[in-house]
N, C-alpha and C positions, 0 to 999 in steps of 0.2 A: 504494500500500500504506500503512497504515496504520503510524503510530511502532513499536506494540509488536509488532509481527507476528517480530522478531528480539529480543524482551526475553531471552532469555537469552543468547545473544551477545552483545547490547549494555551487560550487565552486566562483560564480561569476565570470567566466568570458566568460558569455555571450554565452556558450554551444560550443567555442570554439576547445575546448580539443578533443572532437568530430569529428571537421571538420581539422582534421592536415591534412589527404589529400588530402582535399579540396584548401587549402592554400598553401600546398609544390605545387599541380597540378599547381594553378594557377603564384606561383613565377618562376617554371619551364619555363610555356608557353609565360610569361611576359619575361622573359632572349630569350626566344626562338624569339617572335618577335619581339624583335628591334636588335637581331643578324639577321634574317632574312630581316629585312628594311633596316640595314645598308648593306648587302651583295648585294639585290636589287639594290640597286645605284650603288654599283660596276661589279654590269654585266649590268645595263644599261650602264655606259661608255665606258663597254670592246664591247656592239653591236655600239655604236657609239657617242665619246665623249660630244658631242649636246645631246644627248638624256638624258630626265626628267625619275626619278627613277620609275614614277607610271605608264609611258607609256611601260616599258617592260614585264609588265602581258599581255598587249594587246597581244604582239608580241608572247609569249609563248602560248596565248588561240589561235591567227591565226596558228601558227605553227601546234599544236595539232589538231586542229578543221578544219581547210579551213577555205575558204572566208566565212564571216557572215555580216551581217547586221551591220549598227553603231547602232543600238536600240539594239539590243542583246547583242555588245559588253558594250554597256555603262548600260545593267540590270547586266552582270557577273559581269563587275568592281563597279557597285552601286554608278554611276555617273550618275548628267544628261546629258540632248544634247547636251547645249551650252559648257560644259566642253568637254565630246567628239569629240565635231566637233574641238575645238582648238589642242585638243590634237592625232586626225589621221590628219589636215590640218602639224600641225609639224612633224608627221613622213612619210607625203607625202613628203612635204618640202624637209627630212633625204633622201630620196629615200630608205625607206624601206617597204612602203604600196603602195597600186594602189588602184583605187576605180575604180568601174565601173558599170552602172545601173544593176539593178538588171531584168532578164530579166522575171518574175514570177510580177514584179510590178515595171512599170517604171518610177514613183516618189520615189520609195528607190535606196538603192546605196548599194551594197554590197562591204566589204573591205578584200584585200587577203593581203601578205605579196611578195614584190617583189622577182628578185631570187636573186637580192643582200643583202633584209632585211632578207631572209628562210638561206642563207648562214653564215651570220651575227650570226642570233640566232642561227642554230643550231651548230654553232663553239663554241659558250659561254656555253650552255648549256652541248656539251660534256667534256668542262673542267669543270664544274659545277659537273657535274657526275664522273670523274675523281677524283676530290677532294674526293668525296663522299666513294670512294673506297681505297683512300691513309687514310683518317680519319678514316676510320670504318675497316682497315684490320684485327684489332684484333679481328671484333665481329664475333660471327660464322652468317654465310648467313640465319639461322635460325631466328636470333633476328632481322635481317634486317627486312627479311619479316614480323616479327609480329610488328617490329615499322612502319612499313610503312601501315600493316591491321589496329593497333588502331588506327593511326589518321587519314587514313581513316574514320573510325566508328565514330571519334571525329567530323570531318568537319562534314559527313551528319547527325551528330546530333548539329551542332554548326546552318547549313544553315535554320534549321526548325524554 
């Protein structure tokens, strides 16, 4: 074998040099989510000052989805029961959910979004998208859509 066939080992540091990016990817996505957490909190108080940052994924999967089950909603968020039932009991409380038996199995309960909480969200979220278009006017609609395909491709390969 040749000298350099282990140049980045043999530099000592740990093959490093290699993985730059691997490391820029991950300081990227690391800036990315906890800009993303902190932004979270502030559209949950722009749907309703009461409301906990982690319960407006809820609101965005009912929006997008329709009514589901609290078991489905608490496997998408990767919570269990007793965290979710406090946490649709609170935004029953907000009047932004309804629950009502699920007519397919009448010991579940299936949960929609009221038409005060659908109005709520989808106000927040058009100014969400709005931003999205005032920050991004310089990129061409091109690069939107190929940021929006790879992390696409990034999630359903992050979910496996």
């Amino acid at each position: 074998m040749g000298a350099d066939v282990h140049k980045d080992e043999d530099r000592g540091d740990g093959g490093l040099a290699a993985d730059q990016e691997y490391l820029s990817l991950e300081r990227e996505l690391t800036f990315l989510f906890r800009r993303a957490r902190a932004n979270q909190g502030e559209m949950a108080r722009e749907v309703h000052p009461d409301l906990e940052s982690a319960a407006y994924g809820l609101l965005v999967r009912l929006e997008e989805y329709g009514r589901q089950r609290a078991t489905e909603l608490a496997a998408y968020i990767g919570v269990g029961k007793a965290t979710m039932s406090r946490q649709l009991r609170a935004l029953e409380e907000l009047g932004l959910i309804a629950r009502e038996p699920d007519p397919a199995d009448g010991r579940a309960w299936l949960v929609d979004l009221t038409d005060e909480g659908r109005r709520r969200v989808t106000h927040v979220r058009e100014a969400r998208r709005a931003r999205y278009v005032t920050q991004l006017a310089h990129w061409d609609r091109r690069e939107v859509a190929e940021l929006a395909r790879l992390l696409h491709q990034l999630n359903g390969v992050m979910e496996k």
